[in-house]
C-alpha positions as CSV (number, residue, x, y, z in Angstrom):
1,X,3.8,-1.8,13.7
2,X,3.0,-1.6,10.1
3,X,-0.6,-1.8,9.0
4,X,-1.7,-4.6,6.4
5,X,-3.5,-2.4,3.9
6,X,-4.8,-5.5,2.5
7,X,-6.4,-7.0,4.9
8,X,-10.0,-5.5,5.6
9,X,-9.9,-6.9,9.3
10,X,-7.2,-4.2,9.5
11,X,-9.7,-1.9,9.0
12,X,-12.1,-2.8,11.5
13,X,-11.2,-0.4,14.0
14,X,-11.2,2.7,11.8
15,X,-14.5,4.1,10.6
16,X,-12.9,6.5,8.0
17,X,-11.9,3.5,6.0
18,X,-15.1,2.0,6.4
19,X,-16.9,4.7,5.1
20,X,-14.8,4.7,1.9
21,X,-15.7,1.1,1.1
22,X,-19.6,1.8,1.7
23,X,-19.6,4.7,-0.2
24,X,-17.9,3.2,-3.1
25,X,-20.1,0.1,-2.8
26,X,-23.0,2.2,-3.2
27,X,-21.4,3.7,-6.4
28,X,-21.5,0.1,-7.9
29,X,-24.8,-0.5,-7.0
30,X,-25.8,2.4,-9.4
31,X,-23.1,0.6,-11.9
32,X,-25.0,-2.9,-10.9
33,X,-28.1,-1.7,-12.0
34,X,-26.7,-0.2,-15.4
35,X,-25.3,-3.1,-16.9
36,X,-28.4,-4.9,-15.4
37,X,-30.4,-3.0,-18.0
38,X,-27.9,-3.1,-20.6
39,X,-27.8,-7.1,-20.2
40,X,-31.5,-7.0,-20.9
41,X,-31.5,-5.0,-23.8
42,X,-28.6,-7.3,-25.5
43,X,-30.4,-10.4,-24.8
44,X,-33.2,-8.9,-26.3
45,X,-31.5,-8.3,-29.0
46,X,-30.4,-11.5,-29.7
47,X,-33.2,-13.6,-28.2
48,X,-34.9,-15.2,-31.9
49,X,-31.3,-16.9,-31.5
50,X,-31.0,-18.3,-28.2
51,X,-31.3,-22.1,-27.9
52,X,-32.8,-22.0,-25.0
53,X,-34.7,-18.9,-24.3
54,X,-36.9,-19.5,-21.3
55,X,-33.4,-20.8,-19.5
56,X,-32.3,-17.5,-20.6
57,X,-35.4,-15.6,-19.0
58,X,-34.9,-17.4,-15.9
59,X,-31.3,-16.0,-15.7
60,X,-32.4,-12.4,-16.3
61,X,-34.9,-12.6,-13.6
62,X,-32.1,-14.1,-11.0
63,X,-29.7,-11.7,-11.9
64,X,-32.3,-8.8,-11.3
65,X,-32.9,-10.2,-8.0
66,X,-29.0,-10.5,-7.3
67,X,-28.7,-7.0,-8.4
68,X,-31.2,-6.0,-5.7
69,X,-29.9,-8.4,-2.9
70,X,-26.4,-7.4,-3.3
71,X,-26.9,-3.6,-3.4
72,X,-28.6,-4.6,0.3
73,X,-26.2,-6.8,1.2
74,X,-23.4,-4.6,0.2
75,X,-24.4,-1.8,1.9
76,X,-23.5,-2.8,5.4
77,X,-19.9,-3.8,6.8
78,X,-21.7,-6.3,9.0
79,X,-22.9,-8.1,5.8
80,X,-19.7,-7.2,3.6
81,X,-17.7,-10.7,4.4
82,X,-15.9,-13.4,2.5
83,X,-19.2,-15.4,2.4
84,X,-20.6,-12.5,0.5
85,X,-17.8,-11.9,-2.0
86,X,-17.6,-15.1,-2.9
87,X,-21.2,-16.2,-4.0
88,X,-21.4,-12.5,-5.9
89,X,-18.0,-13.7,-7.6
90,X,-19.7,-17.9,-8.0
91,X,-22.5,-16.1,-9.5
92,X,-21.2,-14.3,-11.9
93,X,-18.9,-17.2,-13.0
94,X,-21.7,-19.6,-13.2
95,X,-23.7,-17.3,-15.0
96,X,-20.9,-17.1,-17.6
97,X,-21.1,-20.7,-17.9
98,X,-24.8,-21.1,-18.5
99,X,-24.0,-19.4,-21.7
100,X,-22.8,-22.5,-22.8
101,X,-26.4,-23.8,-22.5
102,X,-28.3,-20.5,-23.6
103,X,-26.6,-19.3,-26.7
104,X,-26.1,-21.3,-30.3
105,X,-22.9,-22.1,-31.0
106,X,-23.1,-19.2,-33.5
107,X,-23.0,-17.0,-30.8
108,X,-20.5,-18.9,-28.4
109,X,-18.1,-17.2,-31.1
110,X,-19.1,-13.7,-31.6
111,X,-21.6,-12.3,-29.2
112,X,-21.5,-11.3,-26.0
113,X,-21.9,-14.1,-22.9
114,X,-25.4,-14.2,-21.2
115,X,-24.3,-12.2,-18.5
116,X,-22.1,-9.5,-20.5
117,X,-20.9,-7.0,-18.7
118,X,-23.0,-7.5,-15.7
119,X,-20.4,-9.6,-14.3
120,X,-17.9,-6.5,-14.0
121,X,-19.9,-5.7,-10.6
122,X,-18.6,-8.8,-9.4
123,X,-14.7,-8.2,-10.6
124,X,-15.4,-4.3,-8.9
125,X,-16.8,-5.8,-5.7
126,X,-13.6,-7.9,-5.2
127,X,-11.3,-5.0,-5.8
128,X,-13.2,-2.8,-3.0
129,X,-12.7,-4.9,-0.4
130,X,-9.3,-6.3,-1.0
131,X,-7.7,-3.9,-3.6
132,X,-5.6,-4.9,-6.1
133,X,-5.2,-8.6,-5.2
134,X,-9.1,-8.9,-5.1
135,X,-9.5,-7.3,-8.4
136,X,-7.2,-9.5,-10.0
137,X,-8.0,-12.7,-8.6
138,X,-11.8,-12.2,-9.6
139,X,-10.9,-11.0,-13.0
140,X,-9.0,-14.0,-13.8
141,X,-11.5,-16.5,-12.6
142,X,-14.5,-14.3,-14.9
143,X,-11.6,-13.7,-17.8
144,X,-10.9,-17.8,-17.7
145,X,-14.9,-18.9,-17.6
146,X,-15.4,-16.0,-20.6
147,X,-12.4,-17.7,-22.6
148,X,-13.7,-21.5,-21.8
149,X,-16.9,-21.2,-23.4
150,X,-15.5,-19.6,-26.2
151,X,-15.3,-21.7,-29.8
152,X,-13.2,-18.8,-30.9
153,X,-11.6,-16.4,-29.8
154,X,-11.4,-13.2,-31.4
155,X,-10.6,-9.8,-31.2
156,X,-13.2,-8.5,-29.2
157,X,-13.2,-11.3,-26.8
158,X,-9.8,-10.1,-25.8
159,X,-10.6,-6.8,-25.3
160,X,-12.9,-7.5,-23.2
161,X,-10.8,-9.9,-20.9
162,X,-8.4,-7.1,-21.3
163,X,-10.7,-4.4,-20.0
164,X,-11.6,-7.1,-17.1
165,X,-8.1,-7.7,-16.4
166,X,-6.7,-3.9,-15.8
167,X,-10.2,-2.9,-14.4
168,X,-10.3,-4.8,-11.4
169,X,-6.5,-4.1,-10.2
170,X,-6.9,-0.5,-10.8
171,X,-10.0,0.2,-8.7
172,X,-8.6,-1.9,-6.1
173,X,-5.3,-0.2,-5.6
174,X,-6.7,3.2,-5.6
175,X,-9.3,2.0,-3.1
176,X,-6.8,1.2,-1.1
177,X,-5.3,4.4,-1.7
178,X,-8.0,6.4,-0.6
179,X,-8.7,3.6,2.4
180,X,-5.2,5.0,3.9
181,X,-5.7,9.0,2.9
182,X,-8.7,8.7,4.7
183,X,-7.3,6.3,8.0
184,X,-4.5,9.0,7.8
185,X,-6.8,11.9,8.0
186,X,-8.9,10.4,10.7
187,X,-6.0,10.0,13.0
188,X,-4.8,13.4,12.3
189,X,-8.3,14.5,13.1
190,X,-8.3,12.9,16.5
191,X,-4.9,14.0,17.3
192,X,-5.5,17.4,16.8
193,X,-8.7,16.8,18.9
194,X,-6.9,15.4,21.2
195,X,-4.0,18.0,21.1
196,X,-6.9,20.5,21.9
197,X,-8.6,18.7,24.8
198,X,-4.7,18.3,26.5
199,X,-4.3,22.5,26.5
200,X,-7.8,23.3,27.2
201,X,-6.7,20.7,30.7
202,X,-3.6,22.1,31.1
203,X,-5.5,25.7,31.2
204,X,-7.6,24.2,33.9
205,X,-4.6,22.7,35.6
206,X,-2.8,26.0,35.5
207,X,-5.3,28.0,36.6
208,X,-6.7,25.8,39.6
209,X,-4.4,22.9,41.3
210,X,-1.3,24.6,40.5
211,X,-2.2,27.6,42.3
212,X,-3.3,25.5,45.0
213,X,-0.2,23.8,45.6
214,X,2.0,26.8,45.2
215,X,-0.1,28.4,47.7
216,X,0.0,25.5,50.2
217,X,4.1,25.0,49.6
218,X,4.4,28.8,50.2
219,X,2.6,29.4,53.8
220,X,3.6,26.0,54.8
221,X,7.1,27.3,54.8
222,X,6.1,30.6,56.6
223,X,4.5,28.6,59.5
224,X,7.0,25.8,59.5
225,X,6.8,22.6,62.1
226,X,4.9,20.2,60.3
227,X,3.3,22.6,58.0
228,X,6.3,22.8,56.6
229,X,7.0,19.4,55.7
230,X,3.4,19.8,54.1
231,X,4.3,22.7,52.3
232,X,7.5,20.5,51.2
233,X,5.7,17.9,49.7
234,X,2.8,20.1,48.1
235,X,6.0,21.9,45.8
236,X,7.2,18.4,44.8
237,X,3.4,17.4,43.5
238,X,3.3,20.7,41.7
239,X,7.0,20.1,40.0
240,X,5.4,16.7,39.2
241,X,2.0,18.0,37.7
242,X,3.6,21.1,36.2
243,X,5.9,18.3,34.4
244,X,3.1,15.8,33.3
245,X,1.1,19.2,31.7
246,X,4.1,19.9,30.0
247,X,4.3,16.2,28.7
248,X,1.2,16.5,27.3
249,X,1.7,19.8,25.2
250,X,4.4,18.2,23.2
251,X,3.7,15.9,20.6
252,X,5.4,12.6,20.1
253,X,7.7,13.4,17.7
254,X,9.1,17.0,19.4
255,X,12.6,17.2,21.1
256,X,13.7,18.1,24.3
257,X,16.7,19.9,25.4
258,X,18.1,17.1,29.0
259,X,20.1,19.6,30.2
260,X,17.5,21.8,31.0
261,X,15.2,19.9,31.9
262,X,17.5,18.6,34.9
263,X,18.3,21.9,35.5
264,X,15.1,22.9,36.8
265,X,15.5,20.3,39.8
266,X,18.6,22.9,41.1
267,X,17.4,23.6,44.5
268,X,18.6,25.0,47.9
269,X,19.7,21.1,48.6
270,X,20.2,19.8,45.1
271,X,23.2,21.1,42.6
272,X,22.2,20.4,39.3
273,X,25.6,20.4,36.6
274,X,25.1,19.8,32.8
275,X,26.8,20.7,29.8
276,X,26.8,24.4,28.1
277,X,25.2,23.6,25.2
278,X,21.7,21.6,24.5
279,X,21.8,17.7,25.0
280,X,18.4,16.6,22.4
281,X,16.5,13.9,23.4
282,X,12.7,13.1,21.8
283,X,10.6,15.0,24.4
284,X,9.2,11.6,26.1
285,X,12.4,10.1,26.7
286,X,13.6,13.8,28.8
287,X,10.6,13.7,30.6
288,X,11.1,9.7,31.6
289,X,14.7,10.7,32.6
290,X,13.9,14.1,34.7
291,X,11.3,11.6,36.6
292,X,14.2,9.2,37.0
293,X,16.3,11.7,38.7
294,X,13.4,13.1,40.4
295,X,12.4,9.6,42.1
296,X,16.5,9.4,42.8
297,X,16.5,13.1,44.5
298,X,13.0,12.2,46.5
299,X,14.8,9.2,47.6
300,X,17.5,11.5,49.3
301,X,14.7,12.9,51.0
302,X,13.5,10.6,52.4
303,X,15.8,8.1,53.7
304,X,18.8,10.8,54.5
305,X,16.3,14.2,55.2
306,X,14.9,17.2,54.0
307,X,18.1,19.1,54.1
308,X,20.3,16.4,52.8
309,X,22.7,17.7,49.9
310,X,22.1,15.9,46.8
311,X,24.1,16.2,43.5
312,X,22.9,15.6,40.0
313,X,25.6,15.4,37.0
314,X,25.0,15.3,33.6
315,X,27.4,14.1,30.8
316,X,27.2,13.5,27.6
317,X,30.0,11.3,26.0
318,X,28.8,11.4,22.2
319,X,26.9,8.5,21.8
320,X,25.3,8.3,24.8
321,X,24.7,10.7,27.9
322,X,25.4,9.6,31.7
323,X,23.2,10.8,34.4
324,X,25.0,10.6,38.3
325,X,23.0,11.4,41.4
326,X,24.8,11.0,44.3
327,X,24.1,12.1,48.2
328,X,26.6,11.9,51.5
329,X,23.9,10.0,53.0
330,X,24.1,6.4,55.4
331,X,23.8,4.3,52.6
332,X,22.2,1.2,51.6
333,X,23.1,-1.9,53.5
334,X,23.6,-5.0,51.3
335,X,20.6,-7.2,50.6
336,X,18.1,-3.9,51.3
337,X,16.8,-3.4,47.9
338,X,16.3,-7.1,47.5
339,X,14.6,-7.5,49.9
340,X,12.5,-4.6,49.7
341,X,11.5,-6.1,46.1
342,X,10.3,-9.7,47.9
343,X,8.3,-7.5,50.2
344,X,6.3,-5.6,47.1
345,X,8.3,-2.5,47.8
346,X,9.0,-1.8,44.0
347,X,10.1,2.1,44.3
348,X,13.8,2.0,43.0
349,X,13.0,-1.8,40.8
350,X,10.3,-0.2,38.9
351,X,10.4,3.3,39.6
352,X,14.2,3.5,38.9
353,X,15.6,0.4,37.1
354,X,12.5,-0.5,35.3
355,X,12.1,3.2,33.6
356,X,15.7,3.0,33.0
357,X,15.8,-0.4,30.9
358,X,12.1,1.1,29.4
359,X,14.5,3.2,27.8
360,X,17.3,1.4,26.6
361,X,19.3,2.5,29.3
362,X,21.5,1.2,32.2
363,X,21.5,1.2,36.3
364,X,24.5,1.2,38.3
365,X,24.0,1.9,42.1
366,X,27.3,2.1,44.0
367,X,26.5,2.3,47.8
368,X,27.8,1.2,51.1
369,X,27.1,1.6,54.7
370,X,27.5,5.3,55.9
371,X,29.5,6.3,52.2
372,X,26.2,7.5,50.5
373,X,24.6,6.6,47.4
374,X,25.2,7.3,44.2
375,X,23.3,6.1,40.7
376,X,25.1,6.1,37.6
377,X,22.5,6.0,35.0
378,X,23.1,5.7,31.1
379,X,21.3,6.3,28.2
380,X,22.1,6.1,24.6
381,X,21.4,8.6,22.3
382,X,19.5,7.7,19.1
């Protein structure tokens, strides 16, 4: 499924992206402080003028306490919510609009607002956490308060809506940009981690179990009787296990050759025929299939014996490829497999029909009393 790069709760699962945000939030609490100090000094500047200085005062003194309650409150994705954004964002806005109360109408026309460029931290803050669209909604609402107050408006004045306008976008869409470089990076990290953790198993698979179970199907043969049997069944699990470590070696995205992956089941008691050449499949879709066949072949074992011939045939017909295994066995009487199903006996409905539809694929089982069974499985090729 697609991610929603724009929506931070998308985030919430990956640190990586987290850590971009804080660490760029801590960047604008350096730029928060900055225009903190150059507010002050144009204030100053202008402060015989003011109609209202100690209003003025006032503000300076909230916005240095915002300044240092934001740069906390920033500073942790507990605290970074809408609740947050939205008073930094009311603050600035309202700030804006105190000019109208602070400053003669003088300067209404040609100075800066109270706030000046203090209220970019706001804009910036907005873009962080939801990119572009942030940064642009915020800018509009500080552009619109700047250009309401305003008893003309002048060059400057759109400049500096201008700057307020591209600004906010622009941080926004490259912090999402970085947001997915670094999400992308993390999962390739943990992939390879986990890429490194499946061999460094497999090693220990190898080296122990497998041996085990080659040693147990090898002098359970030689003393035969049940030991035998024993020895039988410890060479299917190592098949199975050698298969599974196999599976975990590829990576999602690898191919597989079916043809020779069925080919491996070719055993005293099962003939294995497949085409000449290579039939491709994505690696997890051969392994899903060889375990189909393999649950179809341990069937034969089963229910017809150890010794019972069994015959796997694959073909591949272009757009798809059809898989037949079929055995000389008694059969399945009619209403068996249903019935086996009501009882909680789920071998050939899950193990057999489930993996097959899993896979896009069809089940045909053609059987009858003492004329053997044969499943004629399909699959289509991507």
């Amino acid at each position: 499924m697609a991610r929603n790069v724009t929506d931070p709760a998308t985030w919430a699962a990956d640190p990586a992206t987290w850590a971009v945000e804080t660490t760029m939030y801590r960047a604008l609490a350096v730029l928060r402080f900055v225009v903190l100090v150059n507010t002050i000094v144009l204030n100053l500047l202008k402060w015989d003028g003011l109609a209202r200085p100690v209003v003025a005062g006032l503000a300076l003194v909230f916005m240095a306490l915002w300044t240092a309650f934001a740069t906390w409150a920033y500073d942790s994705p507990a605290r970074r919510r809408s609740p947050l954004l939205v008073a930094d964002l009311l603050v600035a806005v309202g700030l804006v609009l105190l000019t109208l109360v602070v400053q003669s109408e003088s300067q209404l026309a040609n100075l800066s607002t109270l706030p000046s460029f203090w209220v970019m931290a706001a804009v910036l803050a907005w873009g962080i956490h939801w990119h572009w669209v942030g940064g642009l909604i915020a800018a509009t609402a500080v552009s619109s308060a700047d250009l309401v107050i305003r008893t003309d408006i002048n060059q400057t004045n759109v400049g500096n809506v201008f700057l307020l306008m591209i600004g906010g976008p622009v941080l926004g869409y490259a912090t999402g940009l970085l947001k997915s470089m670094a999400a992308a990076r993390d999962r390739a990290e943990r992939s390879a981690a986990a890429a490194a953790e499946r061999a460094r198993l497999a090693r220990v698979v190898h080296d122990g179990v497998l041996q085990v179970l080659s040693l147990v199907q090898r002098r359970g043969l030689e003393l035969g009787g049940d030991a035998a049997e024993l020895g039988r069944l410890a060479g299917e699990q190592e098949v199975a296990l050698r298969s599974l470590v196999q599976q975990g070696s590829l990576s999602a995205g690898s191919s597989g050759d079916l043809a020779g992956s069925l080919s491996s089941l070719q055993s005293g008691t099962v003939t294995v025929s497949v085409p000449g050449s290579p039939v491709l499949f994505p690696a997890g879709v051969v392994d899903e299939v060889t375990s189909v066949v393999r649950t179809c072949l341990s069937n034969v074992t089963r229910h017809v014996g150890p010794s019972a011939p069994a015959w796997v045939l694959l073909e591949d017909i272009g757009r798809s490829v059809i898989v037949t295994v079929r055995d000389e066995g008694p059969g399945i009487a009619a209403g068996r497999l249903e019935s086996a199903a009501a009882e909680g006996r789920l071998g050939v409905s899950q193990s057999i029909r489930g993996r097959v539809s899993d896979l896009g694929g069809t089940s045909s089982l053609v059987t009858a009393p003492g004329q053997g069974t044969e499943w004629e499985l399909t699959f289509p090729k991507a």
